[in-house]
C-alpha positions in Angstrom: 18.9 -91.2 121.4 20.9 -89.3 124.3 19.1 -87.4 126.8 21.4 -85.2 128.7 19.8 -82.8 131.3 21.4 -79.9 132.8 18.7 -78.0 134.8 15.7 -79.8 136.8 14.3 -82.6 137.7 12.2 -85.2 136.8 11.1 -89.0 136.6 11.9 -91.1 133.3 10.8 -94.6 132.9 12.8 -96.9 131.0 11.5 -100.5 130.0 9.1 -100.1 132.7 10.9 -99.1 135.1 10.9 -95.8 136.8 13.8 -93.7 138.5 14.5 -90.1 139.0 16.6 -87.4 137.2 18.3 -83.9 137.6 20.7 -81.9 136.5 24.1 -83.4 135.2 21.7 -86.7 134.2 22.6 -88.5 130.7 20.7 -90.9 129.6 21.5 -93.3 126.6 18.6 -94.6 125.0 19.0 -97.8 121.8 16.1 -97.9 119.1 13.0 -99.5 119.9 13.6 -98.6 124.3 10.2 -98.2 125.5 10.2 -94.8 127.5 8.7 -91.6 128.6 10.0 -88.7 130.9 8.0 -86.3 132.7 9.4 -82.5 131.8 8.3 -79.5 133.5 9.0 -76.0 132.4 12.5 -76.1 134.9 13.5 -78.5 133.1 16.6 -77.8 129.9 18.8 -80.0 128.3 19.3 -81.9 124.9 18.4 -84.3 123.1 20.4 -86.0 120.8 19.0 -88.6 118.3 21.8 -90.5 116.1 20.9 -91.4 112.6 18.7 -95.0 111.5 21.1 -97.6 111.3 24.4 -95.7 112.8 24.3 -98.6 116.2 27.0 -100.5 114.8 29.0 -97.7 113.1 29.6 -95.9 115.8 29.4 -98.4 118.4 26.3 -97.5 120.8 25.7 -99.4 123.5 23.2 -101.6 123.1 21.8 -101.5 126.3 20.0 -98.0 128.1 22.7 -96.2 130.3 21.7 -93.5 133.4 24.4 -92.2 134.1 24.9 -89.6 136.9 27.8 -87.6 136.5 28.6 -85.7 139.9 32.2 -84.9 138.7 33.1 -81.6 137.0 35.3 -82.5 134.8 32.7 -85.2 133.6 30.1 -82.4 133.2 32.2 -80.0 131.6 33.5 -82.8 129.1 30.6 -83.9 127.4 28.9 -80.7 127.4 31.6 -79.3 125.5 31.0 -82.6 123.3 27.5 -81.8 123.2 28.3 -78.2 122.1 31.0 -79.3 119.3 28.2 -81.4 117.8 25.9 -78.4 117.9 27.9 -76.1 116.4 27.9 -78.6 113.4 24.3 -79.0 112.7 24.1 -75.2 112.0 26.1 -74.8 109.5 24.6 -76.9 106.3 27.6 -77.2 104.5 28.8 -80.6 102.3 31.2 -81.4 105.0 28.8 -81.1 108.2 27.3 -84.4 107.9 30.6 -85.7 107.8 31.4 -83.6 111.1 28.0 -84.3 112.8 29.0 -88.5 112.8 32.4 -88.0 113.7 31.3 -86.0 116.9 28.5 -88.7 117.5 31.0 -90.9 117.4 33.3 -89.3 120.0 30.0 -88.9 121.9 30.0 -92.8 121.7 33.8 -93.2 122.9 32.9 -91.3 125.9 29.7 -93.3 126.8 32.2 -96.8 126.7 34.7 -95.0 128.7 32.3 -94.5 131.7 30.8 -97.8 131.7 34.3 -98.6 131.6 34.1 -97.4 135.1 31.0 -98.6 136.5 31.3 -101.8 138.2 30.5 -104.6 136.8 28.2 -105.7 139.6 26.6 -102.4 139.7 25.7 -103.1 136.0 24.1 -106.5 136.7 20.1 -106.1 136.5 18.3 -107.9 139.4 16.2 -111.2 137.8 13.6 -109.6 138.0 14.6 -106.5 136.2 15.9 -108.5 133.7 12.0 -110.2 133.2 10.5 -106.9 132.8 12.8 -105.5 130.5 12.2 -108.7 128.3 8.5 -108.5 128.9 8.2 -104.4 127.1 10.6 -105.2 124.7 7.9 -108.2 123.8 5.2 -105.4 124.4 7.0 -102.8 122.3 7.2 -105.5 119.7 3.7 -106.8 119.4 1.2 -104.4 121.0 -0.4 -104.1 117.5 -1.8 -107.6 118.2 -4.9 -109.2 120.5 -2.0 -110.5 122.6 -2.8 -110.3 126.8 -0.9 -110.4 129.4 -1.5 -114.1 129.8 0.0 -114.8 126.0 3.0 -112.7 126.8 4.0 -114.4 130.2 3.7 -117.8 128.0 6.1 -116.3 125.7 8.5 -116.2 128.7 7.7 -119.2 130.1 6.5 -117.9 133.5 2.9 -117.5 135.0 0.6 -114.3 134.7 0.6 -113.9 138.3 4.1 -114.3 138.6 4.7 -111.8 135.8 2.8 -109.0 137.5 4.4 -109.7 140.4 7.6 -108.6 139.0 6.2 -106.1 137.7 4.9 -104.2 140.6 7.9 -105.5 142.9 10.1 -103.8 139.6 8.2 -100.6 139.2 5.1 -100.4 140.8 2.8 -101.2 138.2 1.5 -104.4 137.4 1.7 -106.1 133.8 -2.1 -105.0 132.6 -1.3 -101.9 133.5 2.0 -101.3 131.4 0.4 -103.6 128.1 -2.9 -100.6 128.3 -0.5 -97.7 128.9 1.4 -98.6 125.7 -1.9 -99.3 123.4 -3.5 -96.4 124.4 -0.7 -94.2 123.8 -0.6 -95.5 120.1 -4.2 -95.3 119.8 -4.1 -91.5 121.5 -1.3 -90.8 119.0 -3.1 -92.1 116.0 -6.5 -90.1 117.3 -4.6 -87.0 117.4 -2.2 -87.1 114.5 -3.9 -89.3 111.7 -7.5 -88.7 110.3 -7.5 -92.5 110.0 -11.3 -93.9 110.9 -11.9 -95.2 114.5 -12.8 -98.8 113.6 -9.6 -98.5 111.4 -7.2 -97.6 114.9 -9.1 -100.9 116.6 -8.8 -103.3 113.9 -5.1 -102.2 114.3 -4.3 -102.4 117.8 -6.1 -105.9 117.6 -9.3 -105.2 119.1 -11.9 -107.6 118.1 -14.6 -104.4 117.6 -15.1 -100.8 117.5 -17.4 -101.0 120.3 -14.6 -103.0 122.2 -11.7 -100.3 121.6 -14.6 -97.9 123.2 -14.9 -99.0 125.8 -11.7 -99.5 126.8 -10.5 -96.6 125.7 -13.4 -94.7 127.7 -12.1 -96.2 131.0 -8.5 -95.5 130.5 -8.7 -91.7 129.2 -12.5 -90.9 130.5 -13.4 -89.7 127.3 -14.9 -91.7 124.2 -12.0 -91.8 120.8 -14.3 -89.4 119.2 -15.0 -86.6 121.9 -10.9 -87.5 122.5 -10.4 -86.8 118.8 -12.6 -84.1 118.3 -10.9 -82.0 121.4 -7.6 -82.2 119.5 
């Protein structure tokens, strides 16, 4: 998806890593980037989400882009990008689908021709980006499992301690703390969207009991998943 803000300000973290945004912000996002913005009532923009399966078609990045576009003519271009893609989705007619990709796909050919101008160096992550990025992707990818933090720095050959390090050096947060934010997310999302029993949402974010998930859920939210549930 492509995030592109045009009034306010906020933070967005992206692969664990937090930094801020305001107007004249776009952000490029590829499928399966672990992320959340905060968004307060100043805040306006779009949000653009390309179809399942579209990467290669139209030639995405692969790789999440913040760009900052203080330039005018920058603005003004892919706002009116923005705006010729818009038009499209309103009209339902055979051809708009059609339409809609071919403007995603100029919306692509403009995202290449400013990393075009980026500096290469400017687009090289520090090591220790680098290891956290790899470590949420791994998150992203098997937080359904009883995996810890411990299993996870094994995967990338590296110590526990020396993984949270990076991680709080990276964004301020050690490794525990990023692996609990994304299960109880999931386990907040499937209390509040899904009717799908309690001992159910452990046995599937690969706690070992009920009674566990709890408890654990109790210290991270304050609230037990059935009063959470129950509140709506």
């Amino acid at each position: 998806m492509l995030l592109w803000f045009t009034r306010g300000q906020g933070r967005i973290t992206v692969n664990g890593v937090t930094s801020g945004y305001g107007p004249h912000n776009c952000i490029f996002l590829p499928a399966g980037t672990m992320h959340g913005f905060e968004m307060s009532t100043q805040v306006a923009g779009t949000i653009i989400v390309f179809p399942q399966g579209s990467e290669e078609q139209l030639g995405l990045p692969q790789d999440p882009v913040h760009l900052r576009l203080r330039e005018a003519d920058k603005q003004i271009e892919l706002g009116k990008l923005v705006d010729d893609l818009q038009r499209e989705v309103g009209k339902e007619t055979s051809r708009a689908s059609r339409a809609m990709m071919c403007h995603a796909g100029l919306i692509s050919v403009w995202l290449d021709r400013q990393l075009e101008q980026i500096d290469e160096e400017d687009r090289e992550l520090k090591s220790g980006q680098r290891l956290v990025n790899a470590y949420t992707a791994l998150v992203e990818q098997d937080f359904h499992s009883p995996k810890t933090v411990r299993d996870y720095a094994a995967d990338l050959g590296i110590t526990p301690t020396h993984l949270s390090r990076v991680c709080n050096n990276a964004c301020g947060r050690p490794a525990s703390a990023i692996l609990q934010d994304r299960v109880t997310y999931e386990a907040r999302r499937l209390l509040t969207e899904t009717r799908v029993p309690i001992k159910d949402i452990a046995a599937s974010l690969g706690f070992a009991s009920a009674a566990y998930f709890t408890r654990a859920f109790q210290k991270q939210t304050g609230q037990t998943p059935s009063a959470f549930r129950k509140q709506g």
